[in-house]
Each structure stands twice: as structure tokens, then as C-alpha cells.
C-alpha positions in Angstrom: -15.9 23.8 0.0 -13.5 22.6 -3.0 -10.7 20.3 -2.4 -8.1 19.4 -4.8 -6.3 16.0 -5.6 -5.0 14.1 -8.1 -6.6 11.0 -9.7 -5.5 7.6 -9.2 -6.3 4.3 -10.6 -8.5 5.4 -13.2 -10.7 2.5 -14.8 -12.2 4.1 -17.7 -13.9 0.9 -18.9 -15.8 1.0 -15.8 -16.4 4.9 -15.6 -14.7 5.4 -12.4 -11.3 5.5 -10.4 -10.2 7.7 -7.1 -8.6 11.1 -6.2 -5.5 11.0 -3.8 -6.4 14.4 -1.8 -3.4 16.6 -2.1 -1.9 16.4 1.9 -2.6 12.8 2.5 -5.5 11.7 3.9 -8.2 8.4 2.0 -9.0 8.4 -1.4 -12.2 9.5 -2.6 -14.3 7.7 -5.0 -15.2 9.3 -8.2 -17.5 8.8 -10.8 -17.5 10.0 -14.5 -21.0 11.2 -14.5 -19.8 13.2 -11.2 -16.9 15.5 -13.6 -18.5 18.7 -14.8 -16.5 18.5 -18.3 -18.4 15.6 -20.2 -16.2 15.9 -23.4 -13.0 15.1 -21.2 -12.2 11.8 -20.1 -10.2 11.4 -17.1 -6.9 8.8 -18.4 -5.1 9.3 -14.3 -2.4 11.2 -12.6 -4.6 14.9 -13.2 -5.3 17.3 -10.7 -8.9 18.1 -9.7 -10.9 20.2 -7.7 -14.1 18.8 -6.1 -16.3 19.1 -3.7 -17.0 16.0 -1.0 -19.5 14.0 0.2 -19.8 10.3 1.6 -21.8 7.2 0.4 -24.6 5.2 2.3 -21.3 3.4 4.4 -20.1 7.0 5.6 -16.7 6.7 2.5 -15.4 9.6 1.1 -17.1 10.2 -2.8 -16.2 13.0 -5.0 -19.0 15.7 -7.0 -18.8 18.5 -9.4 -15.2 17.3 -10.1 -13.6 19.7 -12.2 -10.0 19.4 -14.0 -7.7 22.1 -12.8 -8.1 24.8 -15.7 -11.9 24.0 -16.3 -14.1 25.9 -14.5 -16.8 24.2 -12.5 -19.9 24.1 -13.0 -23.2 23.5 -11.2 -23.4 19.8 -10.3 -25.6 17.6 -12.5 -29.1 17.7 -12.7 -30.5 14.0 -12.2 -33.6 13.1 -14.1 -36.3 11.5 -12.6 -36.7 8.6 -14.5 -40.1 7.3 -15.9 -42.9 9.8 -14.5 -45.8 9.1 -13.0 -47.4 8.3 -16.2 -45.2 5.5 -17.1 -45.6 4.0 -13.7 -49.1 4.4 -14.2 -49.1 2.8 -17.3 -47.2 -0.4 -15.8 -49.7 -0.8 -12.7 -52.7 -0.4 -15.4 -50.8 -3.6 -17.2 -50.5 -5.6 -14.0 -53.8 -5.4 -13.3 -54.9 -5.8 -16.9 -52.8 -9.4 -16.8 -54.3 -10.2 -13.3 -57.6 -9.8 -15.0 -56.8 -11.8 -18.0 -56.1 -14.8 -15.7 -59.1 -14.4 -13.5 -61.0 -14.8 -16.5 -59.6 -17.5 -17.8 -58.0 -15.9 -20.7 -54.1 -16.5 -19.5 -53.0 -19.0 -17.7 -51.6 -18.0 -13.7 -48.1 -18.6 -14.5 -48.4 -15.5 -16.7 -49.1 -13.4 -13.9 -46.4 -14.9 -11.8 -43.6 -14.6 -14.5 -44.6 -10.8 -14.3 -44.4 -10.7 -10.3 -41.2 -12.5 -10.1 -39.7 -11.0 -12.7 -40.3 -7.6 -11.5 -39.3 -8.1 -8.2 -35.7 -9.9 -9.8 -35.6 -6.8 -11.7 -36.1 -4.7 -9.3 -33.1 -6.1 -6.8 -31.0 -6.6 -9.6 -30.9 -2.3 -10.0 -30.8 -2.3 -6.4 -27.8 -4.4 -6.4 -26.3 -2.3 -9.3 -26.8 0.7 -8.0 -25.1 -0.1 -4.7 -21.9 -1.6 -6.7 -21.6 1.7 -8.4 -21.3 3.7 -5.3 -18.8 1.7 -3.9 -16.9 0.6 -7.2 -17.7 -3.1 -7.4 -18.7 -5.2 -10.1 -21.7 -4.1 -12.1 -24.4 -5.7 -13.4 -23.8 -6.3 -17.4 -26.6 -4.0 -18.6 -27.7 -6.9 -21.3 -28.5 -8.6 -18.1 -30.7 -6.0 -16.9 -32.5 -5.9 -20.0 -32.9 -9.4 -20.1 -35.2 -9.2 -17.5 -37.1 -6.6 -18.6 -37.8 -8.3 -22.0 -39.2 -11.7 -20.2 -41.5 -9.9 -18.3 -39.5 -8.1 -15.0 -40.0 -4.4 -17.0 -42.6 -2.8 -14.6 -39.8 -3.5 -11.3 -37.5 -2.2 -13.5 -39.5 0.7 -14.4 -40.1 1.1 -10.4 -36.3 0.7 -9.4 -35.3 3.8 -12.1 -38.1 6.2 -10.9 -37.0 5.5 -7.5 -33.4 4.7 -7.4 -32.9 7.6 -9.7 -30.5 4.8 -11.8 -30.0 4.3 -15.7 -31.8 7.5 -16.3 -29.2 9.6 -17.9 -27.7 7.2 -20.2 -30.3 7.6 -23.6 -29.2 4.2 -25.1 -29.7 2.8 -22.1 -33.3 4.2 -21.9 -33.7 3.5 -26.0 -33.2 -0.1 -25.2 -34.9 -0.1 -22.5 -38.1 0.9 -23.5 -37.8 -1.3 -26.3 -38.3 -4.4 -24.4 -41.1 -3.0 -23.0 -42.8 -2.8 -26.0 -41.6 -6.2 -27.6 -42.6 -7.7 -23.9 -46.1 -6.2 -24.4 -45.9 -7.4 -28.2 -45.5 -11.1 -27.1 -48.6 -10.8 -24.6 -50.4 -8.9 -26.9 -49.2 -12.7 -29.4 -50.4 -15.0 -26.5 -54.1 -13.5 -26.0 -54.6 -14.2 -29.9 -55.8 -17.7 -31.0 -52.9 -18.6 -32.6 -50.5 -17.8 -29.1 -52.7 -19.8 -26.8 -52.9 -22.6 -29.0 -49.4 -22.8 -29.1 -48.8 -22.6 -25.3 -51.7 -24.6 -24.5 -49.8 -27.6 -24.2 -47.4 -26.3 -22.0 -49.1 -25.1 -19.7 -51.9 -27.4 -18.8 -54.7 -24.9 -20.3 -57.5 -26.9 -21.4 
């Protein structure tokens, strides 16, 4: 079933805003990667059609939101994420690090930065995700990248597969998967004589 409404307090800097439902009743949260019509940019006060659903806390949210004129179309397909391959790839490099330090080639804090870092990572999408479902601050997504460069990439990689969030946005992804390889770059750095003489001293390695 379609309903129709007309959007209020638009934030376009933030991608989303509300619909005031035409015959009163709460306003329903609306997202811009919910519109069908991806070359239009909602700027407030135009009527809609969409159909209604509800977020994790029961509130009224708004898909395949169409502007009146447009026709709608099917909702969104979501993508996945990182497949199975790429997770694959991320549990073979855990366990490739653990190994490292069991023999003596890394030091244990290595393994730890990993473990934390994925697990920060990991809560910091869950986090995200949550504030963009109910229209809350976001996370700056130079901070979620931050993480993933210094070593929290595989819990990010974990959180996108199964959060099914930052998968659509390609620059997103591009960077993304860039720190992934310049993280792997810098270990790839410390297992070579020249990186472990360097951190030696730092970390008590003898």
C-alpha cells in the first residue's frame, strides 16, 4: 500500500529529512537512498508517495519514495557487501598474523592491535548504522576508515557483509579497500629486516 505526504525538514547534507503524511498522523523518516529517482534531490515541502515500514524501535520509516509525477519503481536492491571470499581472505590474514607471533616473527601486540581494532571497527558501523535509521549523528566516514587503515579492517569487513552498511556508496568502498591494502603493505614493511629493526625498540623484541 502507497501513502502520500509531503516532505519536511529536509537535511540534504545528511541525506535525510521526514514526510508529513497527508491527514495528520507522525512523521516518517526518510532516507535518500530509500527515493526511487536518484538524479532528483529532495530540497522540502514536495509531495511523495511511499510505501511504509517501521525501524528496529517500532517508528514510522519511508521506502520506494517516489516524487508525485515519477513513477515508482521497484525498491532498491541492496548489495551484499564483501562475499565470502573477502571474508575468507581476512580470517586467512588473522590467522597468518596469529602465526607470525607464535613464531616469534611479530611481536603479540601486533595481534592484539588487529583484535581490538576490529572489534572497535566493528561497533563503530554498528553504531552508525543504528544513527542512520533513526536520524542521529553519524559517524564521520574518515573516522571509520581510520580504523580500518591501523589495523580494525577485517571487523569492518565483517560489520558491511553483515550489516548490509557502506556497500552502495563506490567511493566509500574505493577507499575502503584501500586501506586494506596499505594496512597489509605496512605488515607486509614490519616482517622485513628493516621494519623489525625499527620497531624493535619499541616493543621490547629482543
Amino acid at each position: 500500500m502507497r501513502y502520500q505526504g509531503k516532505i519536511t525538514d529536509w537535511k540534504d547534507d545528511k541525506g535525510f529529512g521526514f514526510v508529513t503524511p497527508n491527514g495528520g498522523g507522525p512523521k516518517v523518516f526518510v532516507h535518500i537512498k530509500s527515493f526511487s529517482n536518484r538524479q532528483r534531490r529532495p530540497v522540502g515541502n514536495e509531495l511523495v508517495t511511499y510505501e511504509l515500514t517501521s525501524d528496529a524501535r517500532g517508528r514510522p520509516q519511508g521506502l520506494n519514495i517516489a516524487f508525485i509525477g515519477d513513477r515508482p519503481s521497484s525498491p532498491p536492491i541492496i548489495a551484499p557487501g564483501p562475499g565470502v571470499g573477502a571474508l575468507i581472505f581476512a580470517a586467512v590474514f588473522l590467522l597468518f598474523v596469529a602465526g607470525m607471533v607464535a613464531t616469534g616473527k611479530l611481536p603479540f601486540v601486533v595481534l592484539i592491535v588487529y583484535l581490538v581494532g576490529s572489534c572497535v571497527a566493528f561497533l563503530a558501523y554498528v553504531f552508525d548504522k543504528a544513527a542512520s535509521l533513526k536520524g542521529q549523528w553519524r559517524t564521520p566516514e574518515s573516522t571509520l576508515h581510520l580504523f580500518s587503515l591501523v589495523g580494525g579492517w577485517p571487523g569492518a569487513m565483517l560489520a558491511q557483509r553483515t550489516l548490509r552498511h557502506k556497500t552502495q556508496k563506490r567511493s566509500f568502498q574505493v577507499t575502503y579497500w584501500a586501506t586494506v591494502v596499505l594496512n597489509c603493505a605496512a605488515l607486509g614493511w614490519l616482517l622485513s629486516p628493516t621494519g623489525m629493526r625499527t620497531v624493535r625498540p619499541f616493543v621490547g623484541v629482543a
